[in-house]
N, CA, C and O atoms as a GROMACS GRO file, in nm:
protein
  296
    1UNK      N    1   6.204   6.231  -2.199
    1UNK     CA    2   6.329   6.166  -2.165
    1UNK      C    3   6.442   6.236  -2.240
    1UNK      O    4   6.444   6.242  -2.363
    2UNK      N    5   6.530   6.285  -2.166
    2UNK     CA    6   6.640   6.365  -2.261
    2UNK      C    7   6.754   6.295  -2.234
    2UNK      O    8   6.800   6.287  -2.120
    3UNK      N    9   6.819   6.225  -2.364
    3UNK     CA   10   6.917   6.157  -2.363
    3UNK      C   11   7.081   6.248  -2.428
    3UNK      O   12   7.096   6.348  -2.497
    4UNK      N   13   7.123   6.207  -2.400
    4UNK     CA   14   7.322   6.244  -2.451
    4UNK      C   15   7.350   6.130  -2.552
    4UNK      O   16   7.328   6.010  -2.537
    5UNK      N   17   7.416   6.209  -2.685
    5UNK     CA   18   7.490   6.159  -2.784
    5UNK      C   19   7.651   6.144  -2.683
    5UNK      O   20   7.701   6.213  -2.594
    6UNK      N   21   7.688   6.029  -2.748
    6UNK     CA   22   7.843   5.940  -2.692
    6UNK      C   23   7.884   5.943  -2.813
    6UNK      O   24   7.819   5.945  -2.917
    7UNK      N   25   8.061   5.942  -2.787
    7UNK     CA   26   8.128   5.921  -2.892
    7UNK      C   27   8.148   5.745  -2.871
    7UNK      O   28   8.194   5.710  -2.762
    8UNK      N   29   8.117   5.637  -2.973
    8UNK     CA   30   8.162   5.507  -2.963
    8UNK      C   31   8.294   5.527  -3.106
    8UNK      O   32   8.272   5.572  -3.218
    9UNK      N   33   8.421   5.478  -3.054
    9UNK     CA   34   8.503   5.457  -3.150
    9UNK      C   35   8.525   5.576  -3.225
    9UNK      O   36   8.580   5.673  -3.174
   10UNK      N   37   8.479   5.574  -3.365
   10UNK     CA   38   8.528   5.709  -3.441
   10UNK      C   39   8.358   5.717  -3.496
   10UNK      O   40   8.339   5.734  -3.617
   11UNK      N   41   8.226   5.704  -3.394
   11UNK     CA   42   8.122   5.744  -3.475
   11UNK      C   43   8.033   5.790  -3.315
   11UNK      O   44   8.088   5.773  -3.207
   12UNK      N   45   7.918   5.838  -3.324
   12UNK     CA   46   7.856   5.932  -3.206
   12UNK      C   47   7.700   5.803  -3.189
   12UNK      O   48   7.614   5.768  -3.270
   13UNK      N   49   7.715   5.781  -3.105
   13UNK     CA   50   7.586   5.658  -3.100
   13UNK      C   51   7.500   5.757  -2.970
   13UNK      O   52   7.551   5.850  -2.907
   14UNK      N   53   7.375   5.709  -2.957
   14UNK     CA   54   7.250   5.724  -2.867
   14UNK      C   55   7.243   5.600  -2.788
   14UNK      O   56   7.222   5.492  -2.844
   15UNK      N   57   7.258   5.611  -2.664
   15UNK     CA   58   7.252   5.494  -2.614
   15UNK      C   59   7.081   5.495  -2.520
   15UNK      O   60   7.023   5.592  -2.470
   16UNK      N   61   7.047   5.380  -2.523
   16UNK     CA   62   6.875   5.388  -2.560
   16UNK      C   63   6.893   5.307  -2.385
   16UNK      O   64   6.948   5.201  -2.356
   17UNK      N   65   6.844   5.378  -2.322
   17UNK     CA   66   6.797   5.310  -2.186
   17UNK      C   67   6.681   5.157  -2.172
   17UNK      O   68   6.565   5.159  -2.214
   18UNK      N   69   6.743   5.043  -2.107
   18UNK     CA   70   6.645   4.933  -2.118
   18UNK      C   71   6.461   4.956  -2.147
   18UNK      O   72   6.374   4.887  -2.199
   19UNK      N   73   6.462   5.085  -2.084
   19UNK     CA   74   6.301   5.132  -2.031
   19UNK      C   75   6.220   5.176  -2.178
   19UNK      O   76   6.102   5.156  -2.209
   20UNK      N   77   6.328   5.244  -2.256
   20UNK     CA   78   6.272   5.265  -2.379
   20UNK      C   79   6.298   5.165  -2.459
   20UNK      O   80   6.196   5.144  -2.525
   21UNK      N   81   6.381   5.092  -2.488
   21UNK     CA   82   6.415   4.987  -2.543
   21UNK      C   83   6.259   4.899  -2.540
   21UNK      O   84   6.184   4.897  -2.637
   22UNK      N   85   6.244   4.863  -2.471
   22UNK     CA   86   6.100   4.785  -2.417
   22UNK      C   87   6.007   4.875  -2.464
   22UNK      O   88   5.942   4.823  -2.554
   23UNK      N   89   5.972   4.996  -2.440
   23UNK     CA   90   5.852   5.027  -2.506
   23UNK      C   91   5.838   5.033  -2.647
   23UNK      O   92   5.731   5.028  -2.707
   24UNK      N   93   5.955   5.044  -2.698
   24UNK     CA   94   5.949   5.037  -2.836
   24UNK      C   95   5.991   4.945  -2.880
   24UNK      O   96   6.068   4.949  -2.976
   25UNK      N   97   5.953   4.826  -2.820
   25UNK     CA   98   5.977   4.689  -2.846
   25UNK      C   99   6.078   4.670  -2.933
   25UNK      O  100   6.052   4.602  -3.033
   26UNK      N  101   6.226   4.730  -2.916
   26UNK     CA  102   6.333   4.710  -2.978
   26UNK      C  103   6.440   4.610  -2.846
   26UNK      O  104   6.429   4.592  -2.725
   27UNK      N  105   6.527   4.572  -2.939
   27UNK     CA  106   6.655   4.485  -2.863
   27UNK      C  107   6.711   4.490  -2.960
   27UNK      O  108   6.682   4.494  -3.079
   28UNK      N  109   6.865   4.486  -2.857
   28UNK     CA  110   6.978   4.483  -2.963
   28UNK      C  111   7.031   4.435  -3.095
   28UNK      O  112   7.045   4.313  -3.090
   29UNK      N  113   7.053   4.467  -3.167
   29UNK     CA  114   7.094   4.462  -3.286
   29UNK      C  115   6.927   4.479  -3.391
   29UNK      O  116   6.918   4.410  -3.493
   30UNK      N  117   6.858   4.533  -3.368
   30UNK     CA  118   6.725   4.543  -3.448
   30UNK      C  119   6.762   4.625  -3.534
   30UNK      O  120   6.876   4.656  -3.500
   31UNK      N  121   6.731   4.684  -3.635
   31UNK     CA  122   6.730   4.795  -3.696
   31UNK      C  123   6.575   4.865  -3.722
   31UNK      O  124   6.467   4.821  -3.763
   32UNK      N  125   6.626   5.000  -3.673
   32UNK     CA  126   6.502   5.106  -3.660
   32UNK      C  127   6.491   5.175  -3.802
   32UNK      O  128   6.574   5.144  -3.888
   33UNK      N  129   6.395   5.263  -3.829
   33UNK     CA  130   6.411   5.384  -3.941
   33UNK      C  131   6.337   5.500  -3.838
   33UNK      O  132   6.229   5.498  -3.779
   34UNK      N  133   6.432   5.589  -3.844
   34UNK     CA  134   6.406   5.712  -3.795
   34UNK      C  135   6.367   5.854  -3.940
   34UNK      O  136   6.410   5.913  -4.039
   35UNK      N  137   6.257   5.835  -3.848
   35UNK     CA  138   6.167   5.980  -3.968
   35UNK      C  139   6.194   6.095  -3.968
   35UNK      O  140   6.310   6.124  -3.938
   36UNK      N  141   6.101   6.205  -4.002
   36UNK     CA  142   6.088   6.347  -3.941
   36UNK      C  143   5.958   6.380  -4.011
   36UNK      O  144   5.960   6.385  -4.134
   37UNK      N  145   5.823   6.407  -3.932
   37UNK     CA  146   5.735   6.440  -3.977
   37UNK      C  147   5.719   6.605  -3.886
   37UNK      O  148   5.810   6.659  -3.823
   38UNK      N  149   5.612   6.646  -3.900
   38UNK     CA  150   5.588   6.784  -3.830
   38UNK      C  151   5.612   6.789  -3.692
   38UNK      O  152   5.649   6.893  -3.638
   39UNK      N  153   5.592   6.680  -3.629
   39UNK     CA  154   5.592   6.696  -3.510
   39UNK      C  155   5.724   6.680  -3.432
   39UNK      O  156   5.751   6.711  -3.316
   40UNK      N  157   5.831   6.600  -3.567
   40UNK     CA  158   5.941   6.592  -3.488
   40UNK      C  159   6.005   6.501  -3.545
   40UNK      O  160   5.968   6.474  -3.659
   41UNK      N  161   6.124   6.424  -3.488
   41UNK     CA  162   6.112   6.272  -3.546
   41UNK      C  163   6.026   6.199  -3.428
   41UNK      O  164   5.980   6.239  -3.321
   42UNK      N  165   6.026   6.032  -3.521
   42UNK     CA  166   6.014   5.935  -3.462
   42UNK      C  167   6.120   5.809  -3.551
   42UNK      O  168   6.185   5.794  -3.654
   43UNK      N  169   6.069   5.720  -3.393
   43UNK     CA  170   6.169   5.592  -3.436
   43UNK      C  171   6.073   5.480  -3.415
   43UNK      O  172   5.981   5.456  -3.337
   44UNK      N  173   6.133   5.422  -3.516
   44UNK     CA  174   5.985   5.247  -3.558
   44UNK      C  175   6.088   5.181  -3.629
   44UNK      O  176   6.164   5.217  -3.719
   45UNK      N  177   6.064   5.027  -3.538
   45UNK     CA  178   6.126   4.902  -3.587
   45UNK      C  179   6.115   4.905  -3.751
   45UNK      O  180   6.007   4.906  -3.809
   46UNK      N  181   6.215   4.908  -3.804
   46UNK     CA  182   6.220   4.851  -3.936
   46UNK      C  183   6.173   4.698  -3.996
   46UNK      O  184   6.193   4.584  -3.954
   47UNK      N  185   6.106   4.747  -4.108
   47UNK     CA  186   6.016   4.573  -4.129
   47UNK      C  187   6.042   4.584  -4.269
   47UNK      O  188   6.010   4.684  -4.335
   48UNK      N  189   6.114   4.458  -4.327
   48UNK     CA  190   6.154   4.410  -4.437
   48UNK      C  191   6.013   4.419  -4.529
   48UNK      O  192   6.011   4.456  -4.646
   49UNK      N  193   5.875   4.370  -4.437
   49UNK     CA  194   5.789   4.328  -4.533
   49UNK      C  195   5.688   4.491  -4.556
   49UNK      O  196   5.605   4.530  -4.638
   50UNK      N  197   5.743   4.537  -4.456
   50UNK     CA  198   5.696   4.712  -4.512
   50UNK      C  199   5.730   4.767  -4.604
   50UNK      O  200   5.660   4.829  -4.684
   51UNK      N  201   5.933   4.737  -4.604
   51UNK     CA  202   5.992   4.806  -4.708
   51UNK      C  203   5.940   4.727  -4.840
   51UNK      O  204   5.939   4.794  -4.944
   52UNK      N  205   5.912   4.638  -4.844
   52UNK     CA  206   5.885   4.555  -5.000
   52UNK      C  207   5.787   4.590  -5.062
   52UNK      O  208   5.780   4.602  -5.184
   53UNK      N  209   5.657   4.621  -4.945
   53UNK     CA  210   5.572   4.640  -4.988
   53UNK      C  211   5.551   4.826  -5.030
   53UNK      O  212   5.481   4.877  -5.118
   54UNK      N  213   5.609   4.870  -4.965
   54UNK     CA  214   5.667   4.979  -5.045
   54UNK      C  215   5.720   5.025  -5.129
   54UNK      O  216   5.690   5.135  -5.175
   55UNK      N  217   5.797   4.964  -5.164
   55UNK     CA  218   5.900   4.961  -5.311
   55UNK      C  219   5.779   4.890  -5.385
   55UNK      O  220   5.772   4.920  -5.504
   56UNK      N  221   5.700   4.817  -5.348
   56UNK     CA  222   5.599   4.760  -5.456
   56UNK      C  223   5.549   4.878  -5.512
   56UNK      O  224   5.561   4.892  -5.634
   57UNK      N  225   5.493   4.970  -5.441
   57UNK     CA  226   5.390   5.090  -5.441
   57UNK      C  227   5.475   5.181  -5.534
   57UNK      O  228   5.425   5.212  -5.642
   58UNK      N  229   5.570   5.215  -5.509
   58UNK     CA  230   5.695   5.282  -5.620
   58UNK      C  231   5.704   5.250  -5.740
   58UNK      O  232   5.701   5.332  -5.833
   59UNK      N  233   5.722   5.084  -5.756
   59UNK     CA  234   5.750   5.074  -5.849
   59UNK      C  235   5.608   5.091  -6.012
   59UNK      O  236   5.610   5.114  -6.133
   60UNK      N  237   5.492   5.057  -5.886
   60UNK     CA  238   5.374   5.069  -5.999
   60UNK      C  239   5.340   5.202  -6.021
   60UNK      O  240   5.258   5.238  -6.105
   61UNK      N  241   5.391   5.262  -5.959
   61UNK     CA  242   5.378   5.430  -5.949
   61UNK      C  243   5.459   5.482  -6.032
   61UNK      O  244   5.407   5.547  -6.123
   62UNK      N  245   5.599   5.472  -6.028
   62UNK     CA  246   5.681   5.472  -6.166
   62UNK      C  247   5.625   5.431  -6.303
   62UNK      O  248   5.646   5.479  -6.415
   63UNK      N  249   5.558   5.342  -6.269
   63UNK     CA  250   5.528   5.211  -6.411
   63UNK      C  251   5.418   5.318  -6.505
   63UNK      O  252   5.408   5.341  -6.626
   64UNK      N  253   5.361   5.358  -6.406
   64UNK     CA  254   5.231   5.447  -6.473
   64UNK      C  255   5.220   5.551  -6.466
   64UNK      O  256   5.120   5.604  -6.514
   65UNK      N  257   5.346   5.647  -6.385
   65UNK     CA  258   5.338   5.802  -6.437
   65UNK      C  259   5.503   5.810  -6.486
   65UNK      O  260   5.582   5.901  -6.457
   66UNK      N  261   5.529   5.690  -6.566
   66UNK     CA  262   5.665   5.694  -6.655
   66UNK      C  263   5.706   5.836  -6.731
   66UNK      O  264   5.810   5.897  -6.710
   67UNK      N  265   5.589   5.879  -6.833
   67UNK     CA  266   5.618   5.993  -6.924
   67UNK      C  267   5.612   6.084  -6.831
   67UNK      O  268   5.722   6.138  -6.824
   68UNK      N  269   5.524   6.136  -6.743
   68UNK     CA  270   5.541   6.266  -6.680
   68UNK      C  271   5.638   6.232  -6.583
   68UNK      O  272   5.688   6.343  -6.562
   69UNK      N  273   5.705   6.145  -6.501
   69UNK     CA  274   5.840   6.161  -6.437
   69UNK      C  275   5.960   6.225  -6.520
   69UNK      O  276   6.035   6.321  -6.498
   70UNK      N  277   5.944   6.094  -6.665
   70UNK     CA  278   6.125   6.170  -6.734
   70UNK      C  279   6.080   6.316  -6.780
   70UNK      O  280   6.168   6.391  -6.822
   71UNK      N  281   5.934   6.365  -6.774
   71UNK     CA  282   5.934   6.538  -6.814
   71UNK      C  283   5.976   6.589  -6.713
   71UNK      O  284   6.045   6.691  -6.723
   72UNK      N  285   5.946   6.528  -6.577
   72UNK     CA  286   6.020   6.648  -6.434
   72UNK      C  287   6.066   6.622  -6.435
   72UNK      O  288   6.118   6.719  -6.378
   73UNK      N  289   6.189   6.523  -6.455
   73UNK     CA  290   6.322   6.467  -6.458
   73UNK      C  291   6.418   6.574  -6.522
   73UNK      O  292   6.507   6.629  -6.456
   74UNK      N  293   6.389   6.606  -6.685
   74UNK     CA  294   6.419   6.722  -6.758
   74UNK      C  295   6.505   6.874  -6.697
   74UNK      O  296   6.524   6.969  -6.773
   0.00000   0.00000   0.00000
Protein backbone atom coordinates (compact mmCIF):
# COMPACT_ATOMS: atom_id res chain seq x y z
CA UNK A 1 0.00 0.00 0.00
CA UNK A 2 1.82 3.23 -0.89
CA UNK A 3 0.56 6.12 0.86
CA UNK A 4 1.36 10.27 0.49
CA UNK A 5 2.60 12.45 3.39
CA UNK A 6 -0.03 15.77 3.64
CA UNK A 7 0.78 18.91 4.95
CA UNK A 8 -2.03 19.34 8.07
CA UNK A 9 -1.60 23.00 9.41
CA UNK A 10 2.14 23.72 10.01
CA UNK A 11 3.04 19.76 10.53
CA UNK A 12 3.10 16.72 7.61
CA UNK A 13 0.60 13.88 8.85
CA UNK A 14 0.00 10.19 7.06
CA UNK A 15 -3.36 9.80 6.57
CA UNK A 16 -4.13 5.99 7.28
CA UNK A 17 -6.99 4.62 5.00
CA UNK A 18 -10.17 2.99 7.05
CA UNK A 19 -8.81 -0.53 5.54
CA UNK A 20 -5.58 -0.26 7.40
CA UNK A 21 -6.86 1.40 10.24
CA UNK A 22 -8.89 -1.92 10.93
CA UNK A 23 -6.20 -4.22 10.38
CA UNK A 24 -4.16 -2.73 12.73
CA UNK A 25 -6.83 -2.45 14.97
CA UNK A 26 -6.22 1.27 15.42
CA UNK A 27 -9.01 4.25 15.57
CA UNK A 28 -8.74 7.60 15.97
CA UNK A 29 -7.01 9.26 18.42
CA UNK A 30 -4.99 5.88 19.60
CA UNK A 31 -1.49 6.33 19.90
CA UNK A 32 0.94 4.04 17.94
CA UNK A 33 4.93 3.60 18.44
CA UNK A 34 6.57 3.34 15.25
CA UNK A 35 9.97 1.26 15.18
CA UNK A 36 12.73 0.45 12.74
CA UNK A 37 14.04 -2.97 12.86
CA UNK A 38 15.95 -4.64 9.73
CA UNK A 39 13.26 -5.11 7.83
CA UNK A 40 11.95 -1.71 7.91
CA UNK A 41 9.66 0.06 10.16
CA UNK A 42 6.63 -1.06 11.77
CA UNK A 43 3.64 0.42 13.55
CA UNK A 44 1.92 -1.22 16.89
CA UNK A 45 -0.71 0.21 19.12
CA UNK A 46 0.97 1.68 22.00
CA UNK A 47 0.23 -0.03 25.48
CA UNK A 48 0.74 1.80 28.70
CA UNK A 49 1.08 -1.64 30.39
CA UNK A 50 4.02 -2.58 27.92
CA UNK A 51 5.66 0.66 28.47
CA UNK A 52 5.65 0.05 32.42
CA UNK A 53 6.56 -3.05 32.17
CA UNK A 54 9.45 -2.01 30.34
CA UNK A 55 10.72 0.71 32.21
CA UNK A 56 10.38 -2.03 34.95
CA UNK A 57 13.06 -4.11 33.01
CA UNK A 58 15.35 -0.80 32.80
CA UNK A 59 15.10 0.09 35.80
CA UNK A 60 16.39 -3.38 37.43
CA UNK A 61 18.87 -3.41 34.77
CA UNK A 62 20.25 -0.07 35.80
CA UNK A 63 19.90 -1.20 39.50
CA UNK A 64 22.42 -4.02 38.85
CA UNK A 65 24.84 -3.00 36.20
CA UNK A 66 25.02 0.56 38.16
CA UNK A 67 29.07 0.53 38.39
CA UNK A 68 29.75 -0.60 34.88
CA UNK A 69 27.10 1.96 33.33
CA UNK A 70 28.73 5.25 35.20
CA UNK A 71 32.27 3.51 33.71
CA UNK A 72 30.67 3.76 30.01
CA UNK A 73 29.11 6.77 30.97
CA UNK A 74 32.86 8.21 31.55
Amino acid sequence: MKLQLKKIGNSTGLILPKELLARLNLEQGDEVIVSEGPEGFSVTRSSDEAMEKGLEIARKAMKTYRNALKELAK
